[in-house]
C-alpha positions as CSV (number, residue, x, y, z in Angstrom):
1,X,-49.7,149.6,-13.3
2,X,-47.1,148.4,-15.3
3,X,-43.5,149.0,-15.0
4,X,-43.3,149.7,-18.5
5,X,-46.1,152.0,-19.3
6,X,-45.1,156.0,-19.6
7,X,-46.3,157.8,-16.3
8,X,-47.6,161.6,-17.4
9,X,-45.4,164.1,-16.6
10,X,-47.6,165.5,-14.0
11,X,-46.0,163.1,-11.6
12,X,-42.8,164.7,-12.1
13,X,-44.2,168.3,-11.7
14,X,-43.2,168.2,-7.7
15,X,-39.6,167.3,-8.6
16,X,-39.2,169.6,-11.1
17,X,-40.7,172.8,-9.2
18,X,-38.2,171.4,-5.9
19,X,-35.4,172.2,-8.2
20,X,-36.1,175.0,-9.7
21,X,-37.0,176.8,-6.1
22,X,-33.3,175.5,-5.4
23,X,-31.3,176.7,-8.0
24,X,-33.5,179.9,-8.1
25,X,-32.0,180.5,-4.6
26,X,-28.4,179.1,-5.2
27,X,-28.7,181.8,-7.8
28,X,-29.9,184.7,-5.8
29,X,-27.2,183.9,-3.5
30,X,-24.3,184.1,-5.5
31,X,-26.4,187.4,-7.4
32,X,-26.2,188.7,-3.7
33,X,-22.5,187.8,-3.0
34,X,-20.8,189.2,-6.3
35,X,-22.7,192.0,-5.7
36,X,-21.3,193.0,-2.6
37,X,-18.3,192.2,-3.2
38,X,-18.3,195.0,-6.1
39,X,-19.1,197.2,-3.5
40,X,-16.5,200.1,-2.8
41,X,-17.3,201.2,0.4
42,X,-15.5,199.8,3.3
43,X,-17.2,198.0,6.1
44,X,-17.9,200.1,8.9
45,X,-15.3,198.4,11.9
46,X,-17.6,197.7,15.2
47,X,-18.6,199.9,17.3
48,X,-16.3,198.8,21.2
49,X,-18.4,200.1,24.2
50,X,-16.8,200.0,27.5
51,X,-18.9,199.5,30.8
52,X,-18.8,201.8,32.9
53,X,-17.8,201.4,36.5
54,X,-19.5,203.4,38.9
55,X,-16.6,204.5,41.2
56,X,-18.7,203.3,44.7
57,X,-17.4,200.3,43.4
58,X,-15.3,198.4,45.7
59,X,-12.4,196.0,44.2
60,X,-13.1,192.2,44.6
61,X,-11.4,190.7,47.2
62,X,-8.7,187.7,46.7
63,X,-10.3,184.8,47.4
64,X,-8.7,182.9,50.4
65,X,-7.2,179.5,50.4
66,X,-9.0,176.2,50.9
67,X,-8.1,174.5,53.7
68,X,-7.7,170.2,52.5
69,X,-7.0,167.2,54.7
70,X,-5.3,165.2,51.9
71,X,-5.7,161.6,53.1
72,X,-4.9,158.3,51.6
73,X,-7.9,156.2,50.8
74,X,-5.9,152.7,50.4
75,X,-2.9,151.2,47.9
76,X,-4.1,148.5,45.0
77,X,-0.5,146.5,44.7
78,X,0.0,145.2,40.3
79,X,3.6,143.8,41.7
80,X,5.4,143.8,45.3
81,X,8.6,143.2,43.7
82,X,9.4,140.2,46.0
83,X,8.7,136.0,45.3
84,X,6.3,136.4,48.2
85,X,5.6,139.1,50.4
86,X,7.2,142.2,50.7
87,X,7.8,145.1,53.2
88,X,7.7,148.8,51.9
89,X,8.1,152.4,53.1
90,X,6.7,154.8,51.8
91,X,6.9,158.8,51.9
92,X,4.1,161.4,50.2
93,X,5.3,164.6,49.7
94,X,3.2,167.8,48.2
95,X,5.3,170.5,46.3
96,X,8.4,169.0,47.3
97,X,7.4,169.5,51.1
98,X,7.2,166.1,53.2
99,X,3.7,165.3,54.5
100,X,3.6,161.8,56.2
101,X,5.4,158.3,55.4
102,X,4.0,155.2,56.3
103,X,5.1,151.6,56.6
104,X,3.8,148.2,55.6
105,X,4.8,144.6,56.3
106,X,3.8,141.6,54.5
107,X,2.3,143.2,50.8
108,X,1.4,140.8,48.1
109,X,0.2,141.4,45.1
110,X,-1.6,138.0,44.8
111,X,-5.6,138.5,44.1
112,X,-7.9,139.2,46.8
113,X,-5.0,140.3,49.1
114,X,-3.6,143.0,47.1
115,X,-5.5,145.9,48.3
116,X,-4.7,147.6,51.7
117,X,-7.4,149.8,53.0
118,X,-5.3,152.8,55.5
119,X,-8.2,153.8,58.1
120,X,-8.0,157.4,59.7
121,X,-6.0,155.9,63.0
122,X,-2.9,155.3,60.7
123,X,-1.9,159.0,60.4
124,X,-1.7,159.0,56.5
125,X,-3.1,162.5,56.0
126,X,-2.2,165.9,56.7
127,X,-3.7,169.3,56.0
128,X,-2.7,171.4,52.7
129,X,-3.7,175.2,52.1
130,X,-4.5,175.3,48.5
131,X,-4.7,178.7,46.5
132,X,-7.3,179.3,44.0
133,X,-6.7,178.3,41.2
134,X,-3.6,176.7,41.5
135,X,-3.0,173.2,41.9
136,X,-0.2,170.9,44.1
137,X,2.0,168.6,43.1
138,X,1.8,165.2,45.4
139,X,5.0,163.0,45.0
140,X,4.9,159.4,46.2
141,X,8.1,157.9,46.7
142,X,8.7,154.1,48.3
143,X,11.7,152.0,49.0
144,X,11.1,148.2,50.0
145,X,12.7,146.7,52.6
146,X,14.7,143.6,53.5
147,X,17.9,142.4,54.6
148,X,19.9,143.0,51.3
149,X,20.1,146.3,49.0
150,X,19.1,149.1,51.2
151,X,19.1,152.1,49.6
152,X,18.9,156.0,50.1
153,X,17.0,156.4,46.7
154,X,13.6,155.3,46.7
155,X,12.6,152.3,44.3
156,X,9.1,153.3,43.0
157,X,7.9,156.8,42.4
158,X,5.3,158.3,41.1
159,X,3.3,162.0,40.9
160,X,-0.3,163.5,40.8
161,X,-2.2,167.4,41.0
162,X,-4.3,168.1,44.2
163,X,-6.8,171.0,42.4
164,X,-9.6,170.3,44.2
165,X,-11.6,168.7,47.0
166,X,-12.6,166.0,46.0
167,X,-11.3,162.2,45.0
168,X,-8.0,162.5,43.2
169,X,-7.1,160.4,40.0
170,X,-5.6,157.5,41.3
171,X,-1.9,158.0,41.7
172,X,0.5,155.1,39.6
173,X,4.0,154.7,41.4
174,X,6.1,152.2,39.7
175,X,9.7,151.2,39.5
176,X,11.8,151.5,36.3
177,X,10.9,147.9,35.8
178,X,7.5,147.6,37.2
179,X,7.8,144.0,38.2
180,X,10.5,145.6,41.1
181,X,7.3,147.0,42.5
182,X,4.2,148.6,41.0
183,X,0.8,150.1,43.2
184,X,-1.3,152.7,42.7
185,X,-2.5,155.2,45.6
186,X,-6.1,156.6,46.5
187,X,-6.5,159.6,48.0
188,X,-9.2,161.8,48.7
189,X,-9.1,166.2,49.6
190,X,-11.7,167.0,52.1
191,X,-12.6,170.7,52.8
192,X,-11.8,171.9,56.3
193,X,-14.4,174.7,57.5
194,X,-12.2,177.1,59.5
């Protein structure tokens, strides 16, 4: 067939009765709309129902707190803040309580030495009661050491929320200047059955 010969109109019949059914009901819907909007009578508000508590029921008891062992995983060093290696102290704290500190020597932040795995025997953990539903700040505060600028406030600091057991989002502590020192610290929350 032709492009330019007529087609009957019978081809067009399905079109046509698609868009009629439409506006028949974009009519009917409007017809329906205006008319109850003309309505006077207000709509009835819902009905509230209350349940019922029978009264052998006892109250729920508060839930008790989880016992945590909070304990660092290991320390990914971005800058050591020394020309080659440096040594660093460091302090974790959890709602402005002290926990455990830890020193290292020797930290580098060159590539493929830069990570220091803390194993169970280095006494980086201690145990935290955490209340439901609340959740504990964890403060990380370091101070590098050395022969020359010792200080009482730390260098690097950073903070992060215990919730949960679990892993923890990684913890950034950084100096003002992040090439002064910059790490971030892994820690996990494991549940203590009492």
């Amino acid at each position: 067939m032709a492009d330019n010969e007529k087609k009957p109109v019978i081809t067009h019949l399905p079109a046509i009765l698609t868009g009629s059914a439409a506006l028949l009901a974009a009519l009917t819907t409007v017809y329906v709309n205006i008319r109850n909007d003309l309505k006077d009578e207000p709509a009835a508000p819902p009905a509230v129902t209350t349940p019922s508590i029978p009264m052998t029921a006892k109250p729920a008891e508060p839930a008790a707190p989880q016992q945590l062992r909070l304990q660092l995983q290991r320390v990914a060093v971005q800058q050591d803040g020394a020309v080659g290696t440096a040594d660093w102290r460091f302090a974790v704290e959890a709602d402005g309580q002290p926990l455990f500190s830890f020193e290292q020597e020797s930290m580098t932040s060159e590539g493929g030495r830069n990570i220091l795995v803390l194993g169970e025997d280095r006494g980086v953990d201690a145990t935290l009661q955490l209340q439901p539903g609340k959740r504990i700040p964890i403060t990380i505060k370091g101070w590098r050491g050395g022969w020359l600028k010792k200080s009482s406030d730390p260098l690097v600091s950073g903070e992060g929320w215990l919730s949960a057991a679990g892993a923890l989002t990684p913890i950034s502590v950084k100096a003002e200047e992040p090439k002064k020192g910059a790490f971030t610290f892994y820690f996990s929350a494991i549940s203590e059955k009492d």
